[in-house]
VOBA-542675 format. One record per residue: x, y, z of N, C-alpha, C in turn. Coordinates in pm, whole numbers, plus 50000, padded with zeros to 5 digits. Each point is the difference from the previous one (the first is absolute). Layout:
BEGIN
XYZXYZXYZ...
//
This chain:
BEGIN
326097319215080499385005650121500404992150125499894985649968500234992150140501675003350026500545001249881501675002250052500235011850091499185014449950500535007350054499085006250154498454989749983500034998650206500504990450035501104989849958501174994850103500815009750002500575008249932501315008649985499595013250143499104997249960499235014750130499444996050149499454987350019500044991450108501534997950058501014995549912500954999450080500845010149990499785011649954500605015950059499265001650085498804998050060499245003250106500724989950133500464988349983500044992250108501475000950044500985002349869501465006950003499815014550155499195006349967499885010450053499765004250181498764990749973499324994050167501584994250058500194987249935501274993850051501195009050050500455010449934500445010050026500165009750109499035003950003499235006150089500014993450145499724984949994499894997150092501174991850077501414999749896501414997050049500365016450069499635011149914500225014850129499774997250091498225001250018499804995050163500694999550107500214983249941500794990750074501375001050044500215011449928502214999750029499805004450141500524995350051500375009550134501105005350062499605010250067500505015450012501414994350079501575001750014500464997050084500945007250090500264993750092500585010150103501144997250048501265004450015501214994550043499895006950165499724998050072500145008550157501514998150103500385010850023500384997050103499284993750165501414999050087499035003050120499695006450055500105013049980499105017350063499225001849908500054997949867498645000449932498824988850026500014991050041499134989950047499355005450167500855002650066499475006750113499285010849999499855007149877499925011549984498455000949962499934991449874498644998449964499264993650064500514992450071499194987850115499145011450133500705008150014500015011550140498315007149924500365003249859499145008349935498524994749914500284987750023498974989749891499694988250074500744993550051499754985850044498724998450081499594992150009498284996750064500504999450172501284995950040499955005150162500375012050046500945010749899500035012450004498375007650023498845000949901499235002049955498644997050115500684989050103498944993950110500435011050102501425001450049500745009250097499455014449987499855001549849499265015150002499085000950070498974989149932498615004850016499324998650173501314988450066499894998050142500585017650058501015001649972500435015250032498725013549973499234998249936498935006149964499385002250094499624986650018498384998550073500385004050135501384998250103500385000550111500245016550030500485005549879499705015349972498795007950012499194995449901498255004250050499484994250086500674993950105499084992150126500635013150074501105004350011501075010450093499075011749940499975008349895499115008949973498605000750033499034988850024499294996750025500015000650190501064995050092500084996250133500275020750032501045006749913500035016550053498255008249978499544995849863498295006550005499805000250169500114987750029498725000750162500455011150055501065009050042500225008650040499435014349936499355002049871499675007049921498545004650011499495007850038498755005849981499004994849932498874993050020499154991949873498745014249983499534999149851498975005050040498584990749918499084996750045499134990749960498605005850020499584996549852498565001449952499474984850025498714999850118499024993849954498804996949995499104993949885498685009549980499144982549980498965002850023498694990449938498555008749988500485005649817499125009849934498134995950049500234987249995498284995549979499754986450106498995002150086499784987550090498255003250019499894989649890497815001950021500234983350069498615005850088499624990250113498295002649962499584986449991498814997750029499324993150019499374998150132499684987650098498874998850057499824991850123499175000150052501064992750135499465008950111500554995750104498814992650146500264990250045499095001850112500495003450186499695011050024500325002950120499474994650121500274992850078499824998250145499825003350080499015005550106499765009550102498884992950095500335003850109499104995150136498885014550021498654993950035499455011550016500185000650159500265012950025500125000050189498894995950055498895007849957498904997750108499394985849992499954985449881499504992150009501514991250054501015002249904501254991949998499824988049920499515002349919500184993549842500715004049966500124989149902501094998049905499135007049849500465014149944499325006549886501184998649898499234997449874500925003249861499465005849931501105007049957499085016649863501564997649941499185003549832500895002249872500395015649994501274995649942500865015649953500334998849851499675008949946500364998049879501015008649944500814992949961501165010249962500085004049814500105011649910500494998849904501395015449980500694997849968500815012650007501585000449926500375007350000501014998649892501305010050118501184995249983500745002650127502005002949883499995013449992501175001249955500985005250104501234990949981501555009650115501094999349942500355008550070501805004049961500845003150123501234999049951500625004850158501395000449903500845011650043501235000250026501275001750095500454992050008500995000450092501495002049997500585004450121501605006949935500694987650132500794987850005500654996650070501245001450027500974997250102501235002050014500424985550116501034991849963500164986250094501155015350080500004994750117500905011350165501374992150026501414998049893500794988050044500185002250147499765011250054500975006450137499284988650112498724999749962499044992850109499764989049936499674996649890499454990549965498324995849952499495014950030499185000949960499025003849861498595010150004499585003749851499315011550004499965010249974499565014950007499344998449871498165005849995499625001249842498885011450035499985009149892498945009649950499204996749930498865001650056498714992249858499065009850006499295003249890499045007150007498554985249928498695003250050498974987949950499185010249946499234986249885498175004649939499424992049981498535004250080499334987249959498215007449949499934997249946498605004249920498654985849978499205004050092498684989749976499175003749960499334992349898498375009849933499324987250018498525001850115499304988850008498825005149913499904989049896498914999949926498704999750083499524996050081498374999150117500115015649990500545003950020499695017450068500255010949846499594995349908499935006649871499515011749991499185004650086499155009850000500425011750125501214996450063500615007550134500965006349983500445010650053500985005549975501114985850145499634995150045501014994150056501034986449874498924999949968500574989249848501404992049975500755017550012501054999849967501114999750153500604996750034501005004050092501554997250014500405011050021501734999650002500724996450146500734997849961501004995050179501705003249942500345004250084501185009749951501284992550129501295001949969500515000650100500895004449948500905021049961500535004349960501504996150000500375001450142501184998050017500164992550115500234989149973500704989150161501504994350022500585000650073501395001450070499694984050045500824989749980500044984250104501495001250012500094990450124501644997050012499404984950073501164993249947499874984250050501424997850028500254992950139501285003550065500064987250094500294990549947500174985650093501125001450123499574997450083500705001950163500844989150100500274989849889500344989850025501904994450015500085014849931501895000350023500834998949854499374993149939500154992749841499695009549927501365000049869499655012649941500834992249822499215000049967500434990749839500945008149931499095008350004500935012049899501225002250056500395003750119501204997150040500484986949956499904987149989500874989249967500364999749858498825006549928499914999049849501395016449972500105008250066500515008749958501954992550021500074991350091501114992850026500164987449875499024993750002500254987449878499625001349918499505007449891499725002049878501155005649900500425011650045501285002949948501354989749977500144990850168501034989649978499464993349918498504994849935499564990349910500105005549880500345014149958500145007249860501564997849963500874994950132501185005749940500294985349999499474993450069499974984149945499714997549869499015006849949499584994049867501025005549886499995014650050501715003349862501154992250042500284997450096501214991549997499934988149930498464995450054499934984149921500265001249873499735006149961499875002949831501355001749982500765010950037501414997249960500664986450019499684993450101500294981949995499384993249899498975003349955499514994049898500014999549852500945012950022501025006149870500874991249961500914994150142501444996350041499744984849950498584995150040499644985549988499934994549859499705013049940499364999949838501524995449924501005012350039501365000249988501054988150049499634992850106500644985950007499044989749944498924998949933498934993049893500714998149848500245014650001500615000949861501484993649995500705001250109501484992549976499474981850014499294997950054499764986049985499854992449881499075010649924499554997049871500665003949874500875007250040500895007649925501494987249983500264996050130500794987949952499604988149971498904996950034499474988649961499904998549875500105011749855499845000249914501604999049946500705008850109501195005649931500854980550010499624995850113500974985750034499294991649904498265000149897499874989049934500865006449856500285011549981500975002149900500914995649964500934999250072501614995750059499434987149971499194994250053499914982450012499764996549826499445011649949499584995049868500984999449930500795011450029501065000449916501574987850016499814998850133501074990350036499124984849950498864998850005499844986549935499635003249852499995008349954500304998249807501714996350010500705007050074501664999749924500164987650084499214990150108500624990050018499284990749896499125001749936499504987649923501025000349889500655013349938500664999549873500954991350093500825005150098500894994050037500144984849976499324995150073499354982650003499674995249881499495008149896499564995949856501674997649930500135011950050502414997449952500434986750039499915000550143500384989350065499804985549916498654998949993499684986749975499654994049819500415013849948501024996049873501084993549978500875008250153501555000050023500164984550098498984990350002499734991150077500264990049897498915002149940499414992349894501324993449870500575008649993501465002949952501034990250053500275004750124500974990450049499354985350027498605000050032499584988550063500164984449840499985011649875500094990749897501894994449973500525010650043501594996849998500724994450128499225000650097500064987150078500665010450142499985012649972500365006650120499695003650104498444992350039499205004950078499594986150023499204992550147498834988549992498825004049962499274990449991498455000150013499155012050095500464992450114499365010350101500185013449993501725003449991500555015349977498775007949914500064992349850498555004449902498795002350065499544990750046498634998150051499815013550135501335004450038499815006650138499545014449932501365002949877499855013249917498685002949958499324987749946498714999949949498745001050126500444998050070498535005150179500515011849986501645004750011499315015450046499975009849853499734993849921499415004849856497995001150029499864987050043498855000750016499255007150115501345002150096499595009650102499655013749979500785003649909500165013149970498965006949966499534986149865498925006449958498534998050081500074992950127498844999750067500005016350083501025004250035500375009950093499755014849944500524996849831499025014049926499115002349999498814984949976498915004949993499545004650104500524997450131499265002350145500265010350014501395008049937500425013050007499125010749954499664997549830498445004049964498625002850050499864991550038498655007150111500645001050113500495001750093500395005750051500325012950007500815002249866499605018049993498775004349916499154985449973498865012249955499215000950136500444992150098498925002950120500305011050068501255000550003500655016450081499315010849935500594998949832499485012849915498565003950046499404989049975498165002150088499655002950121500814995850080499925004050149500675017650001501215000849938500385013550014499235015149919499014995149876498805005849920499085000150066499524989950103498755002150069500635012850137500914997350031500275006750107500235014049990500415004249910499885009449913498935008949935498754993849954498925002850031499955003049861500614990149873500755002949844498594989849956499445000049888499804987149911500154993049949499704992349954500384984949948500775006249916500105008749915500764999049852501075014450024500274997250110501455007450081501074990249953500994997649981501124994950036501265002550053500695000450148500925004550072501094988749990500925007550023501444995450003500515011850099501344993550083500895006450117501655002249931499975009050095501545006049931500235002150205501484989850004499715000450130501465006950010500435009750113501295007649987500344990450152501164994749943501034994750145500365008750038500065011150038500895012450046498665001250127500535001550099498815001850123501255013250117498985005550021500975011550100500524993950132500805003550045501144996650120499615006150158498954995550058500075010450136499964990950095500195002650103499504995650149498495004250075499714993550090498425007650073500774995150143500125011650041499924998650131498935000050061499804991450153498344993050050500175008450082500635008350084499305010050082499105015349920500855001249878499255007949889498494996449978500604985549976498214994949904499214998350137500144994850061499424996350141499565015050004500385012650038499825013350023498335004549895500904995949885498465006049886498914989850014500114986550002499104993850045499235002750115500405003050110499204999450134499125013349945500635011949907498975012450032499405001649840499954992049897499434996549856499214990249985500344988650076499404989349910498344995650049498744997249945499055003950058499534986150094500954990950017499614994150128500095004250129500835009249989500675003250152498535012150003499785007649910498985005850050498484993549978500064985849966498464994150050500414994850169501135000850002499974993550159499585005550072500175018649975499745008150104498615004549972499404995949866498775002850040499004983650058500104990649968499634990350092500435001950136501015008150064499965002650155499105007949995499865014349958498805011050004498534989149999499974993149931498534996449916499824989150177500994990850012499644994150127499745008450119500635016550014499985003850136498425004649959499415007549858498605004449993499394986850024500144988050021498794992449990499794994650155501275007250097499624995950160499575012750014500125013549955499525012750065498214999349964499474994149881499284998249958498464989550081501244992350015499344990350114499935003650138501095012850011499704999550159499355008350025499425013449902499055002949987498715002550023499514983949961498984993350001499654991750139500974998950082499464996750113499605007350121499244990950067499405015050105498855004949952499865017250041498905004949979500995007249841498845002449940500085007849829498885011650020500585012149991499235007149980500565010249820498495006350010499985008549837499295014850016500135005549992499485015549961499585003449889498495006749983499815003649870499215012950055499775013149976499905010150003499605010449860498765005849975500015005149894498985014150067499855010449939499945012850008499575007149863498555006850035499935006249816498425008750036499284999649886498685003549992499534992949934498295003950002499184992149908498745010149982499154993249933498705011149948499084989549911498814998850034498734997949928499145008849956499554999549917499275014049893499334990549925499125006649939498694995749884500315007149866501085007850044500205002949826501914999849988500375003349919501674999149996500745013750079499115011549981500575008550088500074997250133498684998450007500044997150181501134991050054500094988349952501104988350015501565006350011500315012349940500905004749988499935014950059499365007650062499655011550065501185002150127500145014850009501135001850094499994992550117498714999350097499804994550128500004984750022500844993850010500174985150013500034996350160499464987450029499894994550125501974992950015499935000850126501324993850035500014985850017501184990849944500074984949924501544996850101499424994850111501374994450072499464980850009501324996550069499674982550013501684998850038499814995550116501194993150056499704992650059501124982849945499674988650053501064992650025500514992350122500564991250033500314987050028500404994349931499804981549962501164996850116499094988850076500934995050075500074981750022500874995549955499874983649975500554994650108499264998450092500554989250130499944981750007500964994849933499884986749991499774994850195499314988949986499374995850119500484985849997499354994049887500574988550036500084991949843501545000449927499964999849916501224987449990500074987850075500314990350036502275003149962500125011050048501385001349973500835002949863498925001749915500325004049859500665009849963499825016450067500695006149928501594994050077499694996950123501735004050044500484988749928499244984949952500864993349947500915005049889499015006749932500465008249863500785005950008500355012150119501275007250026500914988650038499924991150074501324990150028500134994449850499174997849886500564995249880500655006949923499395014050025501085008149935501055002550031500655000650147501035001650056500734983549998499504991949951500884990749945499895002149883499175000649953500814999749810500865013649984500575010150121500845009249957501574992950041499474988850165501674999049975500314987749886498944994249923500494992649892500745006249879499185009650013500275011749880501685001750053500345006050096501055004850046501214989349976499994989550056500594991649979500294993249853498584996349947500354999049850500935010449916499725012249967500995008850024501295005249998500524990350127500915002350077500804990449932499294985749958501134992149961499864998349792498665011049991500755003849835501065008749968500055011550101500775005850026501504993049981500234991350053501304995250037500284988549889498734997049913500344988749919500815012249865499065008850008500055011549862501515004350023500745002550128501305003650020501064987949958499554988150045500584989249945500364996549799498795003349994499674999149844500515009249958500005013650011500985011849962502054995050004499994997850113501664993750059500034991349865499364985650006500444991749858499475001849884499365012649951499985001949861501315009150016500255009050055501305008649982501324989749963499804990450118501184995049977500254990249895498904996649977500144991149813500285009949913499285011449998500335011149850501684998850068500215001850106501515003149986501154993449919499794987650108500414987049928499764995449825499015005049932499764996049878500845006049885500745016250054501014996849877501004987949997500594995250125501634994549974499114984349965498525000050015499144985549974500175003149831499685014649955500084998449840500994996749956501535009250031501564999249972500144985650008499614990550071500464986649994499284992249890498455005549981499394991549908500575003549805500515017050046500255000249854501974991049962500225001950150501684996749949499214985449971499504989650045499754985550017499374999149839499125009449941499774996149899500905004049934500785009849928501454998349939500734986950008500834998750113500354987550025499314986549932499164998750034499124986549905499635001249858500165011749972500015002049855501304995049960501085006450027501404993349969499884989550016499834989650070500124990050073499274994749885498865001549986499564994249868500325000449867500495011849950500915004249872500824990349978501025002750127501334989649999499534984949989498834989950067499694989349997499674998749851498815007849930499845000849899501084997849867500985007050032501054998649919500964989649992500244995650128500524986050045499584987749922498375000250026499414989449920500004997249824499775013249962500245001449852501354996649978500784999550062501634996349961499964986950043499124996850053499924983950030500724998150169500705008350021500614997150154498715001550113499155003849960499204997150146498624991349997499564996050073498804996149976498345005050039498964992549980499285005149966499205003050171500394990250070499474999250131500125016350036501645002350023500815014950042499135010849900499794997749899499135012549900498494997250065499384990850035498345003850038500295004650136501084994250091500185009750117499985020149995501034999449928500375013849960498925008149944498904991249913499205006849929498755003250116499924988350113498935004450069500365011750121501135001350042500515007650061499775016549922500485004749872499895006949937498215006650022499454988649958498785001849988499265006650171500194993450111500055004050104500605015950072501044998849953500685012350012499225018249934499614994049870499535010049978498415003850042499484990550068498555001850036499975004950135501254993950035500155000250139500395017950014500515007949922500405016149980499125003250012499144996549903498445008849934499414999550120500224988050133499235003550129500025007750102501184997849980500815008550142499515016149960500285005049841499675011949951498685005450068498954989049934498505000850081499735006750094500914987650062499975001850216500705012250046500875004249895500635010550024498735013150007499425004449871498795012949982499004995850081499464978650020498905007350155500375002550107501134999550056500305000950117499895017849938500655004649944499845011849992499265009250019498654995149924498875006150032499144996950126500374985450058499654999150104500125006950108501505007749978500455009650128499215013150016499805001149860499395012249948498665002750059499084988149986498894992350028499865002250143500944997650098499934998150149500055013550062501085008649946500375013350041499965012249959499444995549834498965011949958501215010249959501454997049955500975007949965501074992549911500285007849917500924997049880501505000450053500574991850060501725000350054500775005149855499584995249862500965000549933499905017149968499125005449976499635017349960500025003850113499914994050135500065007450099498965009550081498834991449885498825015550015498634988950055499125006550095498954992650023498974994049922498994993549996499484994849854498595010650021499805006949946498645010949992498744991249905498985010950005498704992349867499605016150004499675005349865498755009949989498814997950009499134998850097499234998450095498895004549862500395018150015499215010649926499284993249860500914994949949499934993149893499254988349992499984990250109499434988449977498595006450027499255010750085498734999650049499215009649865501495005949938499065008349902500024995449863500164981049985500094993749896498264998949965
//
């Protein structure tokens, strides 16, 4: 019995163990670099922020067109019981005392009202239709037909119409839209940003590769070597030191793998998190040297930039937003006047018909607000002079992003330009040092060269090829950087779009 619950305990723990080496394998991925951009655009946690910012700037714009939209609003307070005791105040005339007598209130007070509004962009004003109800039943008078009483006000007409010159809705009908088309643009930059993210991380992984691989084949190398040391150093063909030198960069080698090792496990992790993958992802790069051949001309990019990219249109709405905040202010100085005007009927009755009966009394009220500052120690006009300086700050600030953003456009163009014949040199230079090292390499094994000329050659080699893998880099961000600035693809030729439709109806 005891044999065969060990035999079954450890088919049970065979099993778990099992089970739990599946788990653990992880899934792996060879990517290019358009597939890394690709999923990064669609998954990555700053893709995923750009949406949800593109969202909200969307339903603020859907939200800013409503005000122009007709409201219609219910509102009611079904039940309001009051019951008190009040004391009233009164002079008697003929002595001129001072008399107090109680009121007693108990009563129950229901209303409603609906109303139809409309904001006026033309004026700036608010047009609304309301119809009211209000129903009181005072408990004291239980026994009266007055008991009950209604107060009606069927139909009332208001208009509220500020006279002051200032008209919002006009500014809002000018900067809201430039702030909608700000926010899709941003987002397509934030596409572009995601897309030069991913080439960062994309070589950072792809260059600790190369490094891994060039320091495994240099440790075999050096492990050869300092066999091939060891050898002569006993037949007398080599000194001391010669040995001892073979043997540092033996020991170099192998310090330089291990650093090579984490190193790409820190990329691999940095490029899985960025990615938006889990721990038990494992990626690898498949990187294509083949990169397409074009030019960007800067009066082109300069062209799509000035009328795409969404700085140039926050500039012009920070001029708008500065000229509303002196019209705003100037406004306000002086005299302010307001208009409010309303027009309707009304009706009191003791029962619900009456309250509502054909013959209604006429319900007018027109009133005029007039704000005459007197002596308000220079405040508002200071305020208009602050606003009319923070517009020519605005203006000026502006003026010289303007000219930095044209600058910055000029030398990213002209680096993407410059960066093929920067690659053509880095790939001929690494060829070259490869030979250069082959041939040293071979020299030494025949004994004609030495070892000084082979760690030269070997660090050169080593340089050369890291030094490719960079330029490559610098090559795709500048790329996307252009892309990034001017919001257009030089190499397809085609502007960079987003389905809008799509992101709001995710």
């Amino acid at each position: 019995m005891n044999r065969i619950f060990l035999i079954f305990v450890s088919l049970i723990l065979s099993a778990t163990s099992l089970t739990m080496q599946g788990q653990q394998t992880a899934t792996k991925y060879v990517l290019t670099l358009e597939e890394v951009i690709e999923i990064a655009k669609e998954q990555s946690p700053q893709a995923i922020q750009a949406r949800h910012r593109f969202r909200a700037s969307y339903f603020s714009f859907i939200s800013y067109k409503a005000t122009f939209l007709p409201k219609l609003t219910l509102t009611t307070q079904p039940t309001s019981y009051d019951k008190s005791i009040r004391t009233i105040e009164s002079v008697n005339k003929q002595t001129g005392e001072i008399e107090y007598d109680e009121a007693k209130t108990n009563a129950l007070t229901s209303t409603a009202g609906l109303a139809l509004s409309q904001n006026i962009g033309f004026t700036g004003g608010n047009i609304s239709l309301s119809s009211d109800f209000k129903r009181n039943q005072d408990f004291l008078k239980k026994n009266s037909a007055a008991a009950t009483k209604f107060t009606t006000i069927p139909v009332s007409l208001s208009i509220s119409q500020p006279l002051n010159g200032y008209n919002q809705f006009r500014w809002d009908k000018q900067i809201e839209p430039l702030r909608y088309e700000e926010a899709r643009q941003n987002y397509i930059v934030a596409m572009e940003q995601v897309s030069t993210r991913a080439v960062m991380n994309f070589f950072s992984l792809a260059i600790a590769e190369v490094n891994l691989k060039m320091r495994e084949t240099n440790l075999k190398n050096q492990t050869e070597l300092f066999e091939i040391a060891k050898g002569r150093f006993e037949l007398g063909g080599i000194a001391e030191d010669g040995l001892l030198n073979v043997e540092l960069r033996l020991m170099q080698a192998q310090s330089q793998l291990n650093s090579a090792m984490l190193d790409i496990e820190s990329s691999r992790s940095q490029l899985r998190s960025f990615l938006g993958f889990r721990d038990n992802v494992d990626v690898e790069t498949l990187t294509d040297r083949v990169i397409p051949t074009f030019k960007v001309d800067y009066e082109e990019a300069l062209n799509y930039a000035l009328t795409r990219n969404p700085d140039i249109i926050s500039y012009n709405r920070q001029i708008l937003e500065a000229e509303r905040d002196v019209a705003l202010a100037k406004s306000r100085t002086g005299i302010t006047m307001n208009l409010d005007a309303s027009f309707g009927t009304n009706k009191t009755g003791y029962t619900f018909n009456d309250a509502y009966s054909p013959r209604f009394d006429d319900r007018e009220g027109i009133s005029l607000r007039i704000n005459i500052p007197i002596l308000d120690w220079s405040q508002t006009r200071n305020r208009y002079r602050n606003a009319q300086s923070q517009m020519e700050v605005t203006e000026a600030q502006v003026q010289q992003q303007e000219t930095e953003f044209k600058q910055d456009i000029f030398l990213q163009v002209s680096s993407f330009n410059m960066q093929e014949d920067q690659l053509r040199i880095a790939a001929k230079s690494d060829t070259i040092a490869q030979a250069g090292y082959n041939i040293a390499y071979q020299r030494y094994m025949m004994g004609k060269g030495n070892v000084t000329d082979l760690n030269i050659a070997d660090t050169q080699k080593d340089e050369a090829i890291i030094g490719y893998m960079r330029e490559l880099r610098t090559y795709w961000n500048l790329y996307y950087t252009v892309r990034r600035i001017t919001l257009f693809d030089f190499w397809t030729n085609k502007p960079i779009e987003e389905d809008f439709d799509r992101l709001i109806g995710d």
